[in-house]
C-alpha positions as CSV (number, residue, x, y, z in Angstrom):
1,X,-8.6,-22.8,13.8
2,X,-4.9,-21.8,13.3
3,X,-4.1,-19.0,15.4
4,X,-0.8,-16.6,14.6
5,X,0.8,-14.1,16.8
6,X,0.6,-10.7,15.5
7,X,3.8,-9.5,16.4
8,X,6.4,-12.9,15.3
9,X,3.6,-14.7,13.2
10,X,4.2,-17.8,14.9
11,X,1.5,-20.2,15.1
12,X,0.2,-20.0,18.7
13,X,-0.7,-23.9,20.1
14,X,-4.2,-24.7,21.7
15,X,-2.4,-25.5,25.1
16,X,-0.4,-21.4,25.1
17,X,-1.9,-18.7,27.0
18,X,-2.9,-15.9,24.1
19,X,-4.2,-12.6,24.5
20,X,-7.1,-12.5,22.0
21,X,-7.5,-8.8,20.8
22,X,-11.2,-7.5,18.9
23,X,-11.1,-4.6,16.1
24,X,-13.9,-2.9,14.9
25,X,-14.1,-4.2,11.7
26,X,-17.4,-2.4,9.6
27,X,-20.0,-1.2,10.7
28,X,-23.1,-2.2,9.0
29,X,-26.6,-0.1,7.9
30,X,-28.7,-1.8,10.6
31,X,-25.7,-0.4,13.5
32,X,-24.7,-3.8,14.9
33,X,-21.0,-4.3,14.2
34,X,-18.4,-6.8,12.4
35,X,-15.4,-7.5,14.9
36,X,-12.1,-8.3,13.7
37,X,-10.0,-10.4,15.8
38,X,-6.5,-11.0,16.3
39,X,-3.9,-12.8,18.8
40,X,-0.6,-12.6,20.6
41,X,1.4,-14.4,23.0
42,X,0.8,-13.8,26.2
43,X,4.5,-14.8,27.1
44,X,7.6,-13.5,25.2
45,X,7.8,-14.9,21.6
46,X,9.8,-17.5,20.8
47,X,10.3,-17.5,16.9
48,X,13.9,-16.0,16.0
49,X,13.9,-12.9,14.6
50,X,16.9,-11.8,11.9
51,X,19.9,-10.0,12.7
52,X,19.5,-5.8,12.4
53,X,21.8,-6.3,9.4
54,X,19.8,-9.6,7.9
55,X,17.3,-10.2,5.6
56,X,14.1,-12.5,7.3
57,X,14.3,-16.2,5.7
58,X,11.1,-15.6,3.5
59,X,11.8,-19.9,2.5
60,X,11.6,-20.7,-1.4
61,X,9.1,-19.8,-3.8
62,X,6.6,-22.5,-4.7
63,X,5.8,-22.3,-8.2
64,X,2.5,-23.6,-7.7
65,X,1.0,-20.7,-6.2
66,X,0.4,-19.2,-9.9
67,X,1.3,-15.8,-9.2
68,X,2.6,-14.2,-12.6
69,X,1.3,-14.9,-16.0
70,X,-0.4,-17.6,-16.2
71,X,1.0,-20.9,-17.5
72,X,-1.1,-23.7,-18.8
């Protein structure tokens, strides 16, 4: 399972100490409970964040992904 910090969406490696957070998700008509569950570094994230003034590096579009009309 890939596992990616909530606050730089970095992928977080098997061998990293993570903080792993539960949200209640729904809660369902017999009242047990679906958990949501997310991650974060435990240390201080490493991915580089943009200047104040820059734009993130969102990488290229891949054309594949069929988003838009679609194209035969």
């Amino acid at each position: 399972m890939i596992m990616l910090c909530e606050r730089c969406c970095a992928p977080i490696g098997d061998w990293e100490p993570v903080l792993r957070l539960a949200h209640l998700g729904d809660a369902l008509p017999d009242g047990s409970v679906r958990w949501v569950h997310s991650y974060v570094h435990t240390r201080p994230c490493v991915a580089e964040c943009a200047g104040p003034r820059e734009r993130p590096d969102t990488g290229s579009w891949d054309p594949s992904r069929g988003i838009g009309g679609f194209r035969p």
